[in-house]
CHARMM internal coordinates of N, CA and C (Angstrom, degrees):
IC EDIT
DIST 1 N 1 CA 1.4434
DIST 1 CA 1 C 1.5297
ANGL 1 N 1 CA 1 C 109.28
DIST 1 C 2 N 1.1477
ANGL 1 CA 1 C 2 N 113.83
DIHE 1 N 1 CA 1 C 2 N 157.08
DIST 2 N 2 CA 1.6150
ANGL 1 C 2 N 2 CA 122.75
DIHE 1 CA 1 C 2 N 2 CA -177.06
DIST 2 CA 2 C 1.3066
ANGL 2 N 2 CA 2 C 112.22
DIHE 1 C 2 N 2 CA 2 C -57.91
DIST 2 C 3 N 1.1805
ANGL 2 CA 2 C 3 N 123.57
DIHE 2 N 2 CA 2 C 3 N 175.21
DIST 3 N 3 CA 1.4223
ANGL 2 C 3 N 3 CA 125.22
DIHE 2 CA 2 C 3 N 3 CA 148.77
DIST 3 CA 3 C 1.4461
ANGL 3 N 3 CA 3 C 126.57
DIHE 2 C 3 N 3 CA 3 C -62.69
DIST 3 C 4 N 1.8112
ANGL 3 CA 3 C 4 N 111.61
DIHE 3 N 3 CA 3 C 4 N -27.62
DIST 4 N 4 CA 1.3677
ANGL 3 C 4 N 4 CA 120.92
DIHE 3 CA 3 C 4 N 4 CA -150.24
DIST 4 CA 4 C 1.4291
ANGL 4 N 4 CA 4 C 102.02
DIHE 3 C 4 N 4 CA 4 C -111.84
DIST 4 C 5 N 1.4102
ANGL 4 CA 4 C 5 N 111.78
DIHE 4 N 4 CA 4 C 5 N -19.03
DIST 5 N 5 CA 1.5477
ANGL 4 C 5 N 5 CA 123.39
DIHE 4 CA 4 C 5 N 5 CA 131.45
DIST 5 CA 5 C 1.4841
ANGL 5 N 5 CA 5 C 152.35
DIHE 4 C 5 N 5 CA 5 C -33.35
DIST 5 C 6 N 1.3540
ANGL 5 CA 5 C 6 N 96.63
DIHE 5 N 5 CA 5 C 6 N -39.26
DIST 6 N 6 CA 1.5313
ANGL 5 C 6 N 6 CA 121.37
DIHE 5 CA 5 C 6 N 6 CA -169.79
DIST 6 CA 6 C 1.3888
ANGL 6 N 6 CA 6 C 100.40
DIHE 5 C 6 N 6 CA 6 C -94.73
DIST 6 C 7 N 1.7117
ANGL 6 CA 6 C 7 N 116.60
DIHE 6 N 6 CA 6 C 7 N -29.44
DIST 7 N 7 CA 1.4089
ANGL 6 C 7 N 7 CA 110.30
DIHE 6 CA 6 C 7 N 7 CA -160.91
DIST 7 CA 7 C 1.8024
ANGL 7 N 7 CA 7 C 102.64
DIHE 6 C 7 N 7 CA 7 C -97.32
DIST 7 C 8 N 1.3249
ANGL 7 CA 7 C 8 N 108.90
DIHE 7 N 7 CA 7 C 8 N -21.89
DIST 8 N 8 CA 1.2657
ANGL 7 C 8 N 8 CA 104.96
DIHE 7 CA 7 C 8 N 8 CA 170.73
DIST 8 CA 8 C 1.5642
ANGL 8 N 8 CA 8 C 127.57
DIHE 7 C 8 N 8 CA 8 C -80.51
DIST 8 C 9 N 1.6148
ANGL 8 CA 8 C 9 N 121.13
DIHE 8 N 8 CA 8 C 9 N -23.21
DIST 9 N 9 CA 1.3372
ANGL 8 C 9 N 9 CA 135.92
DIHE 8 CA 8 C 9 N 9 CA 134.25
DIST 9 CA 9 C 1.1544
ANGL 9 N 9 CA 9 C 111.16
DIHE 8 C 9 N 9 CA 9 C -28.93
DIST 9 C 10 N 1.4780
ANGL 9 CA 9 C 10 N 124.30
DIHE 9 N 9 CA 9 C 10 N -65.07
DIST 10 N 10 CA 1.5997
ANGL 9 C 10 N 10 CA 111.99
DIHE 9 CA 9 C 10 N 10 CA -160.87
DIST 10 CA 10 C 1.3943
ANGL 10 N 10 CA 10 C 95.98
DIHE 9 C 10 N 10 CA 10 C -91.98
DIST 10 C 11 N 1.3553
ANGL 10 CA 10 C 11 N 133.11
DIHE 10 N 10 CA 10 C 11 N -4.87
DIST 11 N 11 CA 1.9295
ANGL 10 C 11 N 11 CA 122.18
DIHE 10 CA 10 C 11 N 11 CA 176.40
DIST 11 CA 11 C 1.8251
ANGL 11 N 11 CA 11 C 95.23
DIHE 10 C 11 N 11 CA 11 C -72.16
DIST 11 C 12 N 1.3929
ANGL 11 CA 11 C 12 N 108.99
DIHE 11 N 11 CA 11 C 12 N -29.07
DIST 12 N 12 CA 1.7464
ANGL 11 C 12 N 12 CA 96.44
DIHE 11 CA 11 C 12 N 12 CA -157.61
DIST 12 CA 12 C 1.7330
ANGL 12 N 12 CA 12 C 92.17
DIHE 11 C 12 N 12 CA 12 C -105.10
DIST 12 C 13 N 0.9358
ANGL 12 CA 12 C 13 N 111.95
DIHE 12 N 12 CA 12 C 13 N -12.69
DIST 13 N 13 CA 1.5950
ANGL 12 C 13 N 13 CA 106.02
DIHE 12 CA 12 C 13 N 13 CA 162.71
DIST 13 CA 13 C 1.4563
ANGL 13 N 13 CA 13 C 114.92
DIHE 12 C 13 N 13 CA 13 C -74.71
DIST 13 C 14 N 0.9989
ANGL 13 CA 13 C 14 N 120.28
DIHE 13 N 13 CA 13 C 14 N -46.59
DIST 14 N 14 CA 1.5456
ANGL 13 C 14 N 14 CA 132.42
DIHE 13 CA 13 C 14 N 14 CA -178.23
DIST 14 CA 14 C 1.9227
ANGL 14 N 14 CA 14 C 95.86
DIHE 13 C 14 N 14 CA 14 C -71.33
DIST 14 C 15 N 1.1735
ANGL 14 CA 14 C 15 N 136.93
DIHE 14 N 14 CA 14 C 15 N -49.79
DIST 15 N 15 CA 1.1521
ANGL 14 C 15 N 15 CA 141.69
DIHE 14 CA 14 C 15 N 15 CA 178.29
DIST 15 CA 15 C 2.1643
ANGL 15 N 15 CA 15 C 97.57
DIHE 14 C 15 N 15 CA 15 C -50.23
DIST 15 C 16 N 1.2907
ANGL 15 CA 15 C 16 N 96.02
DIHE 15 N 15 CA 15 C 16 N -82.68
DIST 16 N 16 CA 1.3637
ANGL 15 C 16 N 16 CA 86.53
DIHE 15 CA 15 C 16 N 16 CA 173.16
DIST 16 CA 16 C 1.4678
ANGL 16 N 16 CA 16 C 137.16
DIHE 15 C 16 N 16 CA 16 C -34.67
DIST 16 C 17 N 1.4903
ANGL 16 CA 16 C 17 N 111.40
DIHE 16 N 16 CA 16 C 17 N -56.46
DIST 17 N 17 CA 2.0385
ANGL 16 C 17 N 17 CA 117.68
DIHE 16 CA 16 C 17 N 17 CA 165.02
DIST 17 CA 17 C 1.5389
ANGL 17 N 17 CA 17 C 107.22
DIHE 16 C 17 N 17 CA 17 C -55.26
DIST 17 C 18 N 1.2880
ANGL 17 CA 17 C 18 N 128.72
DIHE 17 N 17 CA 17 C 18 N -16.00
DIST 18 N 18 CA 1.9682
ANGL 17 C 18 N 18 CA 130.90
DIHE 17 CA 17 C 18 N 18 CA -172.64
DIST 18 CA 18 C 1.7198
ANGL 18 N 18 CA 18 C 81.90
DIHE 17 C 18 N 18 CA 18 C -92.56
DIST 18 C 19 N 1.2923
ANGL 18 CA 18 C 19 N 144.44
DIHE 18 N 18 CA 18 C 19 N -58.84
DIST 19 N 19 CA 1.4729
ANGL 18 C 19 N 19 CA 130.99
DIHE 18 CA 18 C 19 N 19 CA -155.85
DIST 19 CA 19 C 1.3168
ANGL 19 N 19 CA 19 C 98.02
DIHE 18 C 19 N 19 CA 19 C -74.58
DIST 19 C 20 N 1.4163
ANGL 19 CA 19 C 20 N 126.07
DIHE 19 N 19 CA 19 C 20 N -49.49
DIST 20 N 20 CA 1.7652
ANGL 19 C 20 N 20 CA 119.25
DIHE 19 CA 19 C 20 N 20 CA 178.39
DIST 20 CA 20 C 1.0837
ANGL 20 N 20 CA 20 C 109.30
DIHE 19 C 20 N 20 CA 20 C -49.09
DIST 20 C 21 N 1.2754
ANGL 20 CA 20 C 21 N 126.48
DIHE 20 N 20 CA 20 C 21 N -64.20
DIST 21 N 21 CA 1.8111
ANGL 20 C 21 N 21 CA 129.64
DIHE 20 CA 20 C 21 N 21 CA -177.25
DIST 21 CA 21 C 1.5602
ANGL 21 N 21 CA 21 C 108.80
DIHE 20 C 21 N 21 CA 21 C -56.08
DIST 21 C 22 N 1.3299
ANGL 21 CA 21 C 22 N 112.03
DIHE 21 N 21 CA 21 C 22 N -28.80
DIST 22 N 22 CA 1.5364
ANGL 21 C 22 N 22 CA 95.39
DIHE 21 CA 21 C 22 N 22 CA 174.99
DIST 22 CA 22 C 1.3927
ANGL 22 N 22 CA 22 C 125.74
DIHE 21 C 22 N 22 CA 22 C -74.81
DIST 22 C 23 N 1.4315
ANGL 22 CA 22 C 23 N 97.58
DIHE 22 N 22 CA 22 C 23 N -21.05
DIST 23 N 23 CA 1.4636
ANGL 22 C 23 N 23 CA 131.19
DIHE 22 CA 22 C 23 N 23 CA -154.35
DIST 23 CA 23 C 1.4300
ANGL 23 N 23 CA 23 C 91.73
DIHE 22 C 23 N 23 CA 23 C -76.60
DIST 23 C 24 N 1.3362
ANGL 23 CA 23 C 24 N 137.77
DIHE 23 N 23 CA 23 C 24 N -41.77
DIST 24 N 24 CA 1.1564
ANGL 23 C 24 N 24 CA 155.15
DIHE 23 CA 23 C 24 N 24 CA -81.03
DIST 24 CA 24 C 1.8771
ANGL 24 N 24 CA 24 C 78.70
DIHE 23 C 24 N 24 CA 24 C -153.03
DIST 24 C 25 N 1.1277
ANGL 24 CA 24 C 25 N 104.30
DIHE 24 N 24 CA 24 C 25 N -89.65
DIST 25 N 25 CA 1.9606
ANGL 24 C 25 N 25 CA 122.19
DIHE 24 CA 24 C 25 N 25 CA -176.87
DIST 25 CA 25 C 1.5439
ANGL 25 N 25 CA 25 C 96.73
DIHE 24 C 25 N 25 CA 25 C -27.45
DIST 25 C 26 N 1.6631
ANGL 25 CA 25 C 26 N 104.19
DIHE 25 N 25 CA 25 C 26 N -55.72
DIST 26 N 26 CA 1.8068
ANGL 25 C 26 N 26 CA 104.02
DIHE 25 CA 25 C 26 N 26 CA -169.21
DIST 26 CA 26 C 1.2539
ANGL 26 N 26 CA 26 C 120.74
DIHE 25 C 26 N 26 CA 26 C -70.15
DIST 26 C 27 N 0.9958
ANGL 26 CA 26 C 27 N 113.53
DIHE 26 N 26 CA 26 C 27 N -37.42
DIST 27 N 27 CA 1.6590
ANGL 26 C 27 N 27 CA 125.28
DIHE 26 CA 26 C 27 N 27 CA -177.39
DIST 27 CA 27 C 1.9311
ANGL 27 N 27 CA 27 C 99.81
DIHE 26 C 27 N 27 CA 27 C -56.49
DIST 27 C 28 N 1.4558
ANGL 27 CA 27 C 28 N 124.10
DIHE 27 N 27 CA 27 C 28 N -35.69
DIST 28 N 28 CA 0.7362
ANGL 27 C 28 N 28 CA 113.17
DIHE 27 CA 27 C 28 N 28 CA -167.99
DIST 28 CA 28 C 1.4401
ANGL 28 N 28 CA 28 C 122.21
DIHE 27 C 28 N 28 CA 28 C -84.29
DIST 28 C 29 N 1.4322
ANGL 28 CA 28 C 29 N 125.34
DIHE 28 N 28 CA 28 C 29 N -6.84
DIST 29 N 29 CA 1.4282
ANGL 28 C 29 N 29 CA 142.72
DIHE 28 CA 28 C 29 N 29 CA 142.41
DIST 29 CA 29 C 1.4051
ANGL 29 N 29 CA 29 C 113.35
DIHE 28 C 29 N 29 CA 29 C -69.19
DIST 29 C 30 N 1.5131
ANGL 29 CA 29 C 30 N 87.21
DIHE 29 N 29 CA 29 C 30 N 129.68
DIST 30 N 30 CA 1.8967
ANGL 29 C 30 N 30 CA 111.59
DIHE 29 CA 29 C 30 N 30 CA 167.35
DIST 30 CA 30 C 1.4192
ANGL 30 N 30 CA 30 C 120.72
DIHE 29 C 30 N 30 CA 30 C -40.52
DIST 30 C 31 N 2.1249
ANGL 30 CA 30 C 31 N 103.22
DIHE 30 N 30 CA 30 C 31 N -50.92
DIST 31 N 31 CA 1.6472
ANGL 30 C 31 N 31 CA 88.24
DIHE 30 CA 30 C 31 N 31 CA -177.89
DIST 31 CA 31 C 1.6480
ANGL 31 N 31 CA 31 C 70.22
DIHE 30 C 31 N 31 CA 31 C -164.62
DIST 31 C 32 N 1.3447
ANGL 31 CA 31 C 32 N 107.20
DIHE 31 N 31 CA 31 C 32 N 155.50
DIST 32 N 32 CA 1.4843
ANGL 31 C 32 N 32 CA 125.10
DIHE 31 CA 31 C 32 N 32 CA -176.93
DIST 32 CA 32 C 1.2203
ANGL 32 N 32 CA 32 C 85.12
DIHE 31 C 32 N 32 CA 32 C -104.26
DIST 32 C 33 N 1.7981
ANGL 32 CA 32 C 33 N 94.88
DIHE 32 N 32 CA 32 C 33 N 152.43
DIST 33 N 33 CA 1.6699
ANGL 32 C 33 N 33 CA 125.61
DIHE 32 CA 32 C 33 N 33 CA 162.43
DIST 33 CA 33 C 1.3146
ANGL 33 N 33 CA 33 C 113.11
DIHE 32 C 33 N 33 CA 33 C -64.49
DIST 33 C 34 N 1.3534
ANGL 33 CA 33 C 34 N 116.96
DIHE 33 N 33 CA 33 C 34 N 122.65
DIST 34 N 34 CA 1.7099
ANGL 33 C 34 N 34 CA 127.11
DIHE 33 CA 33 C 34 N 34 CA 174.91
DIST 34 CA 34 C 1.4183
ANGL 34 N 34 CA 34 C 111.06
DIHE 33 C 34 N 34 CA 34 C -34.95
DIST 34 C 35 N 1.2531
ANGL 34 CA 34 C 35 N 118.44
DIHE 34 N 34 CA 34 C 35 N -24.51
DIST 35 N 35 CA 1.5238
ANGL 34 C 35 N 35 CA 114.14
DIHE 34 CA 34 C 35 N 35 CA -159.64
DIST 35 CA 35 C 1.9089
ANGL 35 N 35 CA 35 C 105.94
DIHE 34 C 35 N 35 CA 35 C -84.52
DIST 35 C 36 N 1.8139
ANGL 35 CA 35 C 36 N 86.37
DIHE 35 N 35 CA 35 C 36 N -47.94
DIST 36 N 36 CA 1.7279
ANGL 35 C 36 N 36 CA 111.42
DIHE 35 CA 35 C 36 N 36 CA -178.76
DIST 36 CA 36 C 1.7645
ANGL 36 N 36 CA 36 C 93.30
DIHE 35 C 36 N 36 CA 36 C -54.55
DIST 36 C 37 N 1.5120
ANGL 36 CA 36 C 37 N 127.30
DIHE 36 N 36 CA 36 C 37 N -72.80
DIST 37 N 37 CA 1.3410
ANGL 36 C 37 N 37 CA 118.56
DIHE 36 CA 36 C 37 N 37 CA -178.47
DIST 37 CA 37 C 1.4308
ANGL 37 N 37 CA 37 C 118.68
DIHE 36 C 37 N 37 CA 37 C -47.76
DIST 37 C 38 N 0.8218
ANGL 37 CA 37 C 38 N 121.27
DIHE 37 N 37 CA 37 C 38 N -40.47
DIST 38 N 38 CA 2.2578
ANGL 37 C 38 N 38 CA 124.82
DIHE 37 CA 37 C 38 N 38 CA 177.59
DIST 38 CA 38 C 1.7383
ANGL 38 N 38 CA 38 C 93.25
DIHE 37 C 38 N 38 CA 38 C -50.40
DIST 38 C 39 N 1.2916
ANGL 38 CA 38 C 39 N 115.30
DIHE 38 N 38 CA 38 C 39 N -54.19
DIST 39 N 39 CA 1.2819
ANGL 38 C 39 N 39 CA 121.10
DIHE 38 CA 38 C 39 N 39 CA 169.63
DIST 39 CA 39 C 1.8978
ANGL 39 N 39 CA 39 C 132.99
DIHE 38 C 39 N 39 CA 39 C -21.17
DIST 39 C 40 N 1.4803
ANGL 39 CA 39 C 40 N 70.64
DIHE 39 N 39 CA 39 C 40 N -74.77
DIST 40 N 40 CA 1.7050
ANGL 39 C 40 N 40 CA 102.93
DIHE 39 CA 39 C 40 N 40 CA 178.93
DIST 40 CA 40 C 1.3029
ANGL 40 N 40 CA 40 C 106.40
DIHE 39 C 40 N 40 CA 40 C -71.68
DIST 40 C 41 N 1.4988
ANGL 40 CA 40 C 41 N 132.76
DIHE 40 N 40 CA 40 C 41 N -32.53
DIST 41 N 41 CA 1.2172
ANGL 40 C 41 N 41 CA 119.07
DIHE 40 CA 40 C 41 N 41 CA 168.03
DIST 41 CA 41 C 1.6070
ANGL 41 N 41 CA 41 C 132.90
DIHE 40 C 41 N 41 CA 41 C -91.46
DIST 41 C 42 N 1.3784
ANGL 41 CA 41 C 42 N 110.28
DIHE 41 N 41 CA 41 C 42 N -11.74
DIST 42 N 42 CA 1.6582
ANGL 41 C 42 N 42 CA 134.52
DIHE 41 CA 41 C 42 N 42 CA 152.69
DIST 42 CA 42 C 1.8344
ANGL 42 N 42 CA 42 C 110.59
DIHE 41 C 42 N 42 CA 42 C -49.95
DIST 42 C 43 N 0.8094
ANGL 42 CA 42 C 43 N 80.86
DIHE 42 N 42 CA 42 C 43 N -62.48
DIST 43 N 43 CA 2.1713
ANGL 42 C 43 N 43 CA 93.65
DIHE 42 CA 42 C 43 N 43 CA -160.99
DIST 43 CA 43 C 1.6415
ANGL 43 N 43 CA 43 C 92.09
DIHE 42 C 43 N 43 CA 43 C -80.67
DIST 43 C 44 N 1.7887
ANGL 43 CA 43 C 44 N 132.53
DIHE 43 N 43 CA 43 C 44 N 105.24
DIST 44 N 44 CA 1.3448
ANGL 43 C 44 N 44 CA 98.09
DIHE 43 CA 43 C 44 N 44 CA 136.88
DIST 44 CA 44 C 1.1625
ANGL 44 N 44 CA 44 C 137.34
DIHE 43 C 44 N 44 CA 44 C -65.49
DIST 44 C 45 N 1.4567
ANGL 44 CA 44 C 45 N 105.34
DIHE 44 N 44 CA 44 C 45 N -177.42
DIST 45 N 45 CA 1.6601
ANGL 44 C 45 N 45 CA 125.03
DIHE 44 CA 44 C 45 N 45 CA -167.19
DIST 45 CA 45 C 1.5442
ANGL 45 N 45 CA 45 C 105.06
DIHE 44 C 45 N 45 CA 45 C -57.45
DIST 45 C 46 N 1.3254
ANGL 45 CA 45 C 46 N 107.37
DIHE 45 N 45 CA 45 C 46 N -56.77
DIST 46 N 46 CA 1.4576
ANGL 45 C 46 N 46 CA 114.80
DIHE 45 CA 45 C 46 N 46 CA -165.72
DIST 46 CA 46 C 1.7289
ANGL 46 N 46 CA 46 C 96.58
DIHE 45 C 46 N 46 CA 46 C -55.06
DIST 46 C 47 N 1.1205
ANGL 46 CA 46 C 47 N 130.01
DIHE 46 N 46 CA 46 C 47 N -44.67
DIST 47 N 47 CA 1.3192
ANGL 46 C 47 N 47 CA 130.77
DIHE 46 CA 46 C 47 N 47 CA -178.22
DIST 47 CA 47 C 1.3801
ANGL 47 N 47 CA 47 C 119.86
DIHE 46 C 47 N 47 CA 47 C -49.90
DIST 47 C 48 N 1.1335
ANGL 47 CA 47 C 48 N 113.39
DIHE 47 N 47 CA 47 C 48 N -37.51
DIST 48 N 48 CA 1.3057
ANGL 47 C 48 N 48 CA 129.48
DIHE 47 CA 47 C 48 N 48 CA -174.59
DIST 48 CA 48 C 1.1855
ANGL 48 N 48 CA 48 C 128.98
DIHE 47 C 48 N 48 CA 48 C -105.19
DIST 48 C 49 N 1.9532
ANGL 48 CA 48 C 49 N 123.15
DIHE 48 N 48 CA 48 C 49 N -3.09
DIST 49 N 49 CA 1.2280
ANGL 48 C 49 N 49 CA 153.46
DIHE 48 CA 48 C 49 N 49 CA 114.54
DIST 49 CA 49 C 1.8208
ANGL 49 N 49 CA 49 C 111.47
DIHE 48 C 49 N 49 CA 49 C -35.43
DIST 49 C 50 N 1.3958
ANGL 49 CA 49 C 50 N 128.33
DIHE 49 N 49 CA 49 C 50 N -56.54
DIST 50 N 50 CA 1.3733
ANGL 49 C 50 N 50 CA 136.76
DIHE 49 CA 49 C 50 N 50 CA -147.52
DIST 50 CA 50 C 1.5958
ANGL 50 N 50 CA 50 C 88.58
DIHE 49 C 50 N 50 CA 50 C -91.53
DIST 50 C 51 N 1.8721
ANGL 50 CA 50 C 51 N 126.59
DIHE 50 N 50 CA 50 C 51 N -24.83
DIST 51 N 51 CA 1.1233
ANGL 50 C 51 N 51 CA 137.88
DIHE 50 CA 50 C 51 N 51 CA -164.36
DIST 51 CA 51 C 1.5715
ANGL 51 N 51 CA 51 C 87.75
DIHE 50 C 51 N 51 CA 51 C -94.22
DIST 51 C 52 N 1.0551
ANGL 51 CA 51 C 52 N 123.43
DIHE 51 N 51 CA 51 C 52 N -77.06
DIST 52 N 52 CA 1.7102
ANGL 51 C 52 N 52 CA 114.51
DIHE 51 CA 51 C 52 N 52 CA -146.06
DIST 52 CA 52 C 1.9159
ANGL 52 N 52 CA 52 C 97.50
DIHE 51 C 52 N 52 CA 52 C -79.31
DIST 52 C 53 N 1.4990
ANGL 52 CA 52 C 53 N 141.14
DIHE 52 N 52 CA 52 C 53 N -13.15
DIST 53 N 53 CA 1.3361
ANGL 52 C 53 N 53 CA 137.13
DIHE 52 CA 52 C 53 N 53 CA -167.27
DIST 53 CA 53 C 1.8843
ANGL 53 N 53 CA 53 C 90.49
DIHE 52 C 53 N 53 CA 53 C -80.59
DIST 53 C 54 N 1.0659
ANGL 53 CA 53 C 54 N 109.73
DIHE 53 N 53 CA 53 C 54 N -54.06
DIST 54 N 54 CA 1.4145
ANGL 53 C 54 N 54 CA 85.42
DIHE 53 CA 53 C 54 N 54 CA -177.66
DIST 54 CA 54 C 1.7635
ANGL 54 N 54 CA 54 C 147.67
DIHE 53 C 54 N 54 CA 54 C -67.29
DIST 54 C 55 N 1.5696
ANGL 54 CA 54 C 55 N 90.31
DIHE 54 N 54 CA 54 C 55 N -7.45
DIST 55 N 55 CA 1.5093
ANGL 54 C 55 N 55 CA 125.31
DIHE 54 CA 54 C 55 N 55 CA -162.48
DIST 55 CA 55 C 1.4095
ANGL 55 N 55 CA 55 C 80.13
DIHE 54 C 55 N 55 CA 55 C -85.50
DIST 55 C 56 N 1.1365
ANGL 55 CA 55 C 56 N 146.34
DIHE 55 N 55 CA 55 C 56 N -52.58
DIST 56 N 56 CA 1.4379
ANGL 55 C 56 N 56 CA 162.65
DIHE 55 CA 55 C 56 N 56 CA -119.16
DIST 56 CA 56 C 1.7106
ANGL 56 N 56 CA 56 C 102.15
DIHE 55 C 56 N 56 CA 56 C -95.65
DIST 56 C 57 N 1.8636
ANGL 56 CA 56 C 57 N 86.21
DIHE 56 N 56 CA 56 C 57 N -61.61
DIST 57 N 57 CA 1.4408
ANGL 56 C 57 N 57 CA 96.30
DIHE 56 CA 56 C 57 N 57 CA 179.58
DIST 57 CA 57 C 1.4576
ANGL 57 N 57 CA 57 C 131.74
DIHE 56 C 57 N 57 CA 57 C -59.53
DIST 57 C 58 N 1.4548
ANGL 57 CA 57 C 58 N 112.88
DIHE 57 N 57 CA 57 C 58 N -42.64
DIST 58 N 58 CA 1.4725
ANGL 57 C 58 N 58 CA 134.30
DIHE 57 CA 57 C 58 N 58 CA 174.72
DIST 58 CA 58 C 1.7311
ANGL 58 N 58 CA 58 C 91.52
DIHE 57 C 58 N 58 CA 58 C -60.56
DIST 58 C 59 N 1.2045
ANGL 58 CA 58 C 59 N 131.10
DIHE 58 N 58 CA 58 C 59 N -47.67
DIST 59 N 59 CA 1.5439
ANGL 58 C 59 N 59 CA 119.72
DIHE 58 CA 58 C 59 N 59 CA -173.30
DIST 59 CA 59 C 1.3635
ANGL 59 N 59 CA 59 C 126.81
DIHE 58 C 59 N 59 CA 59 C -29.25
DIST 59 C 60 N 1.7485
ANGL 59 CA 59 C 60 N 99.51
DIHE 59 N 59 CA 59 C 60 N -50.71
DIST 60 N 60 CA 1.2513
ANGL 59 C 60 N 60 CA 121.78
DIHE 59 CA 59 C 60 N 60 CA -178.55
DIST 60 CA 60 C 1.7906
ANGL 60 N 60 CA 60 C 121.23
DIHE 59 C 60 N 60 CA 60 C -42.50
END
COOR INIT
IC SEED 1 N 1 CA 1 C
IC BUILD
């Protein structure tokens, strides 16, 4: 498989395991702060996927 293959595999794999785990953190609060939800419903996912994968990578 390509390179350009492999990386879009692991963007939508990694996209999918980031919505469970988020999915996951919230569920476990009673009721979110108005401010935190305005948040979460402002920014999509993909945005915030395209925001934290590169921050991640340069870490290394």
């Amino acid at each position: 498989m390509s390179t350009t293959l492999w990386i879009i595999v692991a963007g939508a794999i990694a996209t999918y395991l980031t919505r469970i785990g988020g999915h996951l953190v919230i569920s476990r609060f009673e009721s979110i702060h108005p401010r935190v939800e305005a948040g979460l419903n402002a920014v999509p996912a993909a945005v915030l996927t395209t925001l934290v994968a590169p921050a991640r990578r340069s870490a290394r």
